[in-house]
Structures are given as C-alpha cells and as structure tokens.
C-alpha positions, 0 to 999 in steps of 0.5 A: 352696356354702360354708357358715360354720356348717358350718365352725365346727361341724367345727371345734368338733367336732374341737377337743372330741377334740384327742387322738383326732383328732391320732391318727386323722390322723397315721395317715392322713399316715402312710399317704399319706407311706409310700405317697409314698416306696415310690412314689418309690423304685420310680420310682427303681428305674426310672430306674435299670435303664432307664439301665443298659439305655441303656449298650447298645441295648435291643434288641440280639442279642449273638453270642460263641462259646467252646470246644465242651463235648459231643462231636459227630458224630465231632469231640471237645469243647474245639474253640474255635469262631472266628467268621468274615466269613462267619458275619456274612454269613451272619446278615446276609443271611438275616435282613436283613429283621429287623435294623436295625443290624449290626457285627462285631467284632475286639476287643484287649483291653489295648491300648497307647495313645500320645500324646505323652509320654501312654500308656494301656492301653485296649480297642481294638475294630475294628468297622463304622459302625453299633457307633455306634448299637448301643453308643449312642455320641454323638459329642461331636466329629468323626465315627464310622468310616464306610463310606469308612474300611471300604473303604479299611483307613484308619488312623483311630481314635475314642476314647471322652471319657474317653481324650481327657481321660487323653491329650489333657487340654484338647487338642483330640484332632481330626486328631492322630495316636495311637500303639497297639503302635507304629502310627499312627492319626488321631482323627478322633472323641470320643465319649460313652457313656450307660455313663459312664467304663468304655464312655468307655475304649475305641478304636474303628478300622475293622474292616478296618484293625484286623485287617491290623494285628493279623493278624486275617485275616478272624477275628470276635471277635463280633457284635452286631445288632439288630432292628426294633423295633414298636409293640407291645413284646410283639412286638418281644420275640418277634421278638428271641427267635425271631431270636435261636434261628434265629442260634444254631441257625445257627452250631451247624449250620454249625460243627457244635456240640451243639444242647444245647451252651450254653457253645460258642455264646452269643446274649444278647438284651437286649430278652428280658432288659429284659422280664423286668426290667420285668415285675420293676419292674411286680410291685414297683410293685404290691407298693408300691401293695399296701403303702402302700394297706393302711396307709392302710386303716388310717388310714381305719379310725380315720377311721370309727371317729371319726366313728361315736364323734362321730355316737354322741356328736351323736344327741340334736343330730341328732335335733333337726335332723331334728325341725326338718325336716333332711333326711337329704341334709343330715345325711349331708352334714354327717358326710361333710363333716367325714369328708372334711376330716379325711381330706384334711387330713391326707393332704396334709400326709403328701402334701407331707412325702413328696415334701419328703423326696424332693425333699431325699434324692434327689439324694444317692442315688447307686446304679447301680439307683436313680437320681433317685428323684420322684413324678410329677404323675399320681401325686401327683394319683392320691393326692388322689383316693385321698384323697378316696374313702377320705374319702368311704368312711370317712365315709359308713356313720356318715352314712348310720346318722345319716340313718337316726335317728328324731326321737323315739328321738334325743330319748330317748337319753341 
C-alpha cells in the first residue's frame, strides 16, 4: 500500500546527506552501467563468431590432402596424395547413414572469367548440387548446378553477386553466356553468400563439365560433407568427431600414409571447432558476469554502509516509534524501503545509460568477431532483479538491528 509519509520521510532523509548518497548511488549506476556494457559486448562477440561460422555450414567435415611427410611401408615420403571419384565414394557409401549434404570438389584457382568487353580472374570450382547448402549459397536469381547438369556435363555456370555486379553491372546475367579460358558457359544462377564479397567471387560449374574441360580426369580436389545434426548439441558434436577420425583413418589406409602423418591427409571439422569457440564465448560470459557482479557488490556495500550510518543517526526516532507500539515489520519495512529505492533508482539509471550507449556505438562497431553488440529483454530484466535483491541485501541487516532496538536503551542514546 502506498504510503505519503513514508515517501517523505526517505525523501527528507535522503536530502540531510545530499553528498553521501550522490556517491553511494553513482557507485551502484557505475555498476550496473559496466555490467550492461560487458554484456552487450560479449553478446556482440556472439554475434560475431556465430556470423563467421554462418560462411560455411556449421557442421561441416572438410577432406584435403597434400604431400606424405613420413616414409611408410616401403613407399618414401613427398608422395602427393590426389584424391579420386572413388575416394568420394568410398566416404559416401560407408558412411551414408550419417551425412546429410556431399560434394566433391575440382577447384581452379585464378580463372579467367569474360563477358563482354568485362574480365575478371575469379575461383572457378566444379562441385555437385548439394555445395549450395554446404557453402550456405542463397540463391538470388535462377537456380543451382542441379543433377541434370551432372549427368549431362552441361555447360553452365553460377556465379557469385559479386561477379554479376564486376561483370554484369546492372545487366541481368540470366541465360547469358560467360567465357573462362576461351569456353563457353550459360549463367544460369546468381547467388549470395553469408561470407559477404570474398565467398560472392567464385564460379560454380558441374563437377563433370569442369573436369572434361580442364583435363581433370576423375581427379578430386577436396571434399566436403556434413553430418546429421541432433538435438543435443553434444552429440551431434561426437558423431562429427568420430565421423570425422574414421574418414581420415580411411584414406590413410587405402592410399598408404603414416597414421601419425597429419600434413598428408587433413579432415577439419567445423562443429568440433564452433564448440570449442562457443565454450570459449560461454567462459567470457562468465567472466563479464563475475566482473560487472563484483562491481556492483561494491556499490551495495556503500549501500549498507549508508544505511547502517542513517539507522545509527535515527536510533532515538526508532525508539520513539517502538515506544509508540511500531512493530519490528514496520521498521524493518521502512530501512528496506529506503534501501530499495536508493538502490533502484540508481540502478535504472546506470541501466538506461548502458543500453543508450549501446543503442548509440553499436551500429558503428564494424569488426569481423564483434557484430551488433545489445542487450536482450532477458537480461535487462535479469538486472532489475539483480537490483532489486542487492537492494533488499544491502538494506535488510541495518533493518533487522533497528528492529532489534529496545525502547528504553534508544530513549537514552545521544
């Protein structure tokens, strides 16, 4: 119930020690405000590695092989190990169960692209229908390589926005034909890649297609392939990972390479890696919580000390109001009240500063690992809440001695 007096009993209070409590309360805005922007930054840094991740499919198994670095069994090291139809095969088939997406790979690097009077040197990839969802490519116009393109060693090609845009310019690029290394391929695709402009730089043909025209024979450059994703994160990681030793340990044996020769066969696996970065993320979250909550320890400390100085200063009041027949609930009610609004107050006003300031710089924050940097409705009321019981914390000991005051022994003190 709302209570006039009440009010104007904290108010006068508050106004005998102007100083004191400017203080006490610019420590707890302090606080809140530097618990607000640690938050907002490590939500920023989320947004951040989670877009990066977004380049590429999160749970993605990437197949590359180089040079052999240990001799083995007879066969001496610096063999350069090429992958072939059958290497794809032989993951796709034996490990069908788990994967979602698959595609081979045959990748020229610098190719010369024409249109026109327009050139370019662009990566120009062969791959298979499902690369779309593996490399997250959203198609703006037409289509993707599809099956019918495979089977047919069609001559057609999908270029990334940003080739359209160097090529093109404002021109439609649908149904027109494109010239790499002096061979003609109809666009029949403009897509957009979450990687932004360096993903938007590539060409993609039929795998089929681009090796009967660059003498690729039944050569693999790599392969990419990703697994079924569960529910539980954990295990979805696992499988990735177990997935992920059984391809490896597959190509070493059928191309006889040293078990312990990393250099010659590499299988990254992005899910492992987001886990690791989101743990990371999880510990800095922590971290900031740990800080911004023992800064505003700090200010609910003022907090108790000012009110333990202004129940010391009121102990002849308080035992007038107990001789009067005031309950201990009602003088306990009365320090906490005072203790709450002080801390509140101050609170929301470091509160509103933080997220303003947020609001204000985070549009202008313009790094790859820190994107949008806010603090979400749950955790602006987390604060209020926090608020609240550091409040009621910092209030209630100098409230309960108050309630303990005898009448008599308060008449007497000077």
């Amino acid at each position: 119930m709302f209570n006039v007096e009440r009010w104007q009993e904290i108010f006068e209070t508050l106004k005998k020690n102007k100083l004191r409590t400017f203080l006490t309360g610019l420590s707890v805005a302090s606080g809140i405000f530097i618990l607000v922007i640690l938050l907002g930054f490590s939500s920023g840094i989320e947004n951040g590695v989670t877009t990066e991740f977004q380049q590429d499919a999160t749970n993605e198994i990437f197949v590359r092989t180089r040079r052999t670095t240990k001799g083995y069994k007879g066969l001496n090291p610096g063999r350069f190990i090429q992958l072939k139809d059958d290497d794809f095969a032989l993951i796709t088939d034996t490990y069908d169960d788990h994967l979602e997406y698959r595609t081979a790979n045959y990748s020229i690097w610098g190719g010369q692209v024409v249109y026109k009077n327009e050139t370019g040197n662009y990566r120009v990839q062969g791959v298979l229908p499902d690369n779309q969802f593996i490399e997250n490519a959203d198609m703006g116009k037409g289509r993707f390589i599809n099956q019918s393109d495979i089977d047919e060693s069609k001559k057609v090609a999908v270029i990334g926005n940003k080739v359209s845009k160097d090529l093109f310019k404002d021109e439609n690029p649908i149904n027109k034909y494109i010239s790499i290394f002096g061979i003609s391929y109809k666009v029949v695709g403009v897509y957009f890649d979450p990687g932004g402009e360096r993903e938007e730089s590539q060409v993609y043909l039929p795998l089929t297609s681009a090796r009967v025209a660059f003498n690729g024979g039944d050569n693999v450059r790599n392969m990419s392939f990703t697994v079924k994703m569960s529910e539980n994160f954990d295990e979805a990681v696992a499988l990735s990972k177990n997935v992920t030793d059984a391809i490896e340990r597959d190509i070493k044996e059928k191309h006889i390479i040293a078990p312990d020769d990393t250099a010659a066969v590499r299988v990254n696996n992005t899910l492992e890696e987001a886990q690791k970065i989101y743990s990371l993320i999880d510990t800095i979250k922590a971290v900031f919580w740990f800080i911004g909550i023992g800064t505003i320890i700090a200010g609910i400390v003022g907090v108790g000390n000012i009110m333990i100085i202004i129940v010391k200063e009121r102990t002849k009041e308080i035992g007038i109001r107990k001789a009067l027949g005031a309950v201990p609930s009602s003088i306990i009610g009365m320090i906490l009240q005072e203790a709450i609004f002080v801390t509140m107050f101050s609170g929301l006003f470091g509160l509103i500063a933080g997220l303003a300031l947020l609001e204000l710089v985070g549009p202008q924050v313009d790094s790859p690992f820190i994107k949008f940097p806010q603090v979400d409705f749950a955790t602006a009321i987390t604060t209020v809440f926090i608020l609240v019981a550091a409040g009621a914390f910092a209030g209630f000991l100098p409230a309960y001695r108050a309630a303990k005051i005898k009448p008599i022994v308060a008449l007497r003190d000077e």
